[in-house]
C-alpha positions as CSV (number, residue, x, y, z in Angstrom):
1,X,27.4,-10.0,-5.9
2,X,29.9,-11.3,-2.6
3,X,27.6,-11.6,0.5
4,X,29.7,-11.5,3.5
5,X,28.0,-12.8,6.6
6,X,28.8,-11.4,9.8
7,X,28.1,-12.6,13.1
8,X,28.3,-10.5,17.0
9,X,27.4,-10.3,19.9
10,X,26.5,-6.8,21.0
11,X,29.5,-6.1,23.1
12,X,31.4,-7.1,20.2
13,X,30.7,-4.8,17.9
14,X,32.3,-1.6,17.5
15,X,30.4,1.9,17.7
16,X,30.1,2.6,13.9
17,X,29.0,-1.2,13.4
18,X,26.0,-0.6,16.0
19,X,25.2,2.8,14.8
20,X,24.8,1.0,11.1
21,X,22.5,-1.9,12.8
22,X,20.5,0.8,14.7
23,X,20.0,3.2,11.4
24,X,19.1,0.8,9.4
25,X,16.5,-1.1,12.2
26,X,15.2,2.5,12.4
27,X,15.0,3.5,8.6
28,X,13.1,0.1,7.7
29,X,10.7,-0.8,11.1
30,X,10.0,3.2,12.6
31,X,10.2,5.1,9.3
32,X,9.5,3.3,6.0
33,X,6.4,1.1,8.3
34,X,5.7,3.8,10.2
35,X,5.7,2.4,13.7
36,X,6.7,4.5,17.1
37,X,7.7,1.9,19.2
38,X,10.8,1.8,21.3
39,X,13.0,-0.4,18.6
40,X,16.5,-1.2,20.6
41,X,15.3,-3.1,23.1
42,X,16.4,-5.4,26.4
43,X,16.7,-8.3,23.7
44,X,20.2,-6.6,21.8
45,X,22.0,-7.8,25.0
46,X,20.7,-11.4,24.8
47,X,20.8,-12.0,21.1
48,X,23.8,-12.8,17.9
49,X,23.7,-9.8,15.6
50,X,23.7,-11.3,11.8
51,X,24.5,-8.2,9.2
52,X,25.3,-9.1,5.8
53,X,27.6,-6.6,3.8
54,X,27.8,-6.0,0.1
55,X,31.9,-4.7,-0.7
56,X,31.6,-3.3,2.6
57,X,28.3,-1.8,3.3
58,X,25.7,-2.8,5.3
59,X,22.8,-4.8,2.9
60,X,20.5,-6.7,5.7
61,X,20.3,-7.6,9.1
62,X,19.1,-10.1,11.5
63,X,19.0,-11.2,15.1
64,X,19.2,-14.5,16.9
65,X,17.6,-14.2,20.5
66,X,18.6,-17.1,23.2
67,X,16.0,-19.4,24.3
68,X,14.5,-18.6,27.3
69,X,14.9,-14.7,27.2
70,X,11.6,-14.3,24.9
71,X,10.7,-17.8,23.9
72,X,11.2,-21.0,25.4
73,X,13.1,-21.3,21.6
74,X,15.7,-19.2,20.1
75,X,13.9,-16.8,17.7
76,X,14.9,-14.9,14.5
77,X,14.0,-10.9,14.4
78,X,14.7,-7.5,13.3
79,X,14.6,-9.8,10.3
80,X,14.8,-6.4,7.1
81,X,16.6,-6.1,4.0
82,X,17.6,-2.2,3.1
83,X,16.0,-0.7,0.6
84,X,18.8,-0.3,-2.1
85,X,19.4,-4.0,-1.6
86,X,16.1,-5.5,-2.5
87,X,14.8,-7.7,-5.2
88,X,18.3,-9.5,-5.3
89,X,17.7,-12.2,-3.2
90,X,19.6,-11.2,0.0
91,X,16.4,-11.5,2.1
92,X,16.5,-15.2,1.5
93,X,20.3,-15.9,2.1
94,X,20.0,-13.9,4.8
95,X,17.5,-16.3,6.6
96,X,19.0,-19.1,5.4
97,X,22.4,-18.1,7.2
98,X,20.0,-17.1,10.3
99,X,18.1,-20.4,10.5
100,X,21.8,-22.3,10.0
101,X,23.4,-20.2,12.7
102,X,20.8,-21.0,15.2
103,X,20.5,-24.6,14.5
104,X,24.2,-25.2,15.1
105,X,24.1,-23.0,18.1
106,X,20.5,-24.1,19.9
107,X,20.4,-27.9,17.9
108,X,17.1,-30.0,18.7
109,X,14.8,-27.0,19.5
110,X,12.3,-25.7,17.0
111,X,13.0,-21.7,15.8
112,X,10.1,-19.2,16.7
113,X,9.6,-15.8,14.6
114,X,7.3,-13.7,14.3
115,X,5.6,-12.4,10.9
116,X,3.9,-9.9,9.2
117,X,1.4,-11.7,7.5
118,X,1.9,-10.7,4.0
119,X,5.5,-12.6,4.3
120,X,3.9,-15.7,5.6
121,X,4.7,-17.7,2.0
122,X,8.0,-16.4,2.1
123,X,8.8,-18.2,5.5
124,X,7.0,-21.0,4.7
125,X,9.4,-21.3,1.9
126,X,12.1,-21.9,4.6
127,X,10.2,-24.5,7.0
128,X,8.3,-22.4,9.2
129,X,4.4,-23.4,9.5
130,X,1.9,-20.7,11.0
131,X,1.5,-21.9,15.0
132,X,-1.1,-18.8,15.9
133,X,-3.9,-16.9,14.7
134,X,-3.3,-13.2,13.5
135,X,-2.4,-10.5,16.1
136,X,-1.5,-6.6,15.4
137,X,1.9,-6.0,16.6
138,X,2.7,-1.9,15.9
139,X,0.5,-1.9,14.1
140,X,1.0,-4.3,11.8
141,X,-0.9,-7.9,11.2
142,X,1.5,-10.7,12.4
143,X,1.9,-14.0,12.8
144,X,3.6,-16.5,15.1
145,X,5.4,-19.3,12.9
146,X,7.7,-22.4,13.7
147,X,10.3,-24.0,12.3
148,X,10.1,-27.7,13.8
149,X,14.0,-29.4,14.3
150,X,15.5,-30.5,11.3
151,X,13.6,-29.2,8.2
152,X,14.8,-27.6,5.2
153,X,13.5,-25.1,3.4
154,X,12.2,-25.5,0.1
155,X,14.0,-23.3,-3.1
């Protein structure tokens, strides 16, 4: 399976790209976890748009949001894998590409995300480290986590 990774800014990317990115965000965080909540969001403007495409269609997604907008660090969100797509490992390159991306683009500052708890061995796979205590968000139990400068993630 050919992973293409494929990076944007929102004014970028073209109608039916966006309306792919906005399905998808919608089918996976308002639908499948059952969460009304306002999901596009002041952030889209301020953030690089990572979708990853299997022979053309759209298989995961991930945003990068500038330091200083939410976080004093850049942070990785909207962090989903679509349905058909999981179990094959996608998730996991997908972050990898994410956490690469914004260490070349923000280098020397940690990465902030934030988690639903029952991923938190998942992340900490990839260098992050739990930095607060459990919080609902939607819903949802979450977690704050870090990834410190220069780490890598264990396989």
């Amino acid at each position: 399976m050919q992973l293409e990774f494929k990076w944007s800014r929102l004014a970028s990317l073209t109608a039916l790209d966006l309306y792919q990115i906005i399905k998808a965000r919608e089918s996976v965080f308002v639908v499948e976890q059952h969460c009304a909540y306002q999901e596009t969001d002041d952030l889209d403007p301020h953030a690089w748009h990572l979708s990853v495409m299997v022979n053309g269609e759209l298989a995961a997604y991930a945003r990068v949001v500038e330091p200083g907008i939410k976080n004093s660090q850049p942070s990785i969100g909207r962090v989903m894998t679509i349905k058909t797509f999981r179990g094959r490992g996608i998730g996991r390159a997908l972050m990898k590409e994410a956490i690469r991306f914004t260490e070349l683009q923000f280098p020397k500052t940690d990465i902030k995300i934030s988690a639903q708890v029952y991923l938190q061995k998942f992340y900490e796979s990839l260098g992050f480290h739990v930095s607060s205590e459990p919080y609902d968000e939607d819903g949802i139990p979450h977690i704050d986590m870090i990834k410190p400068v220069n780490t890598v993630g264990l396989d």
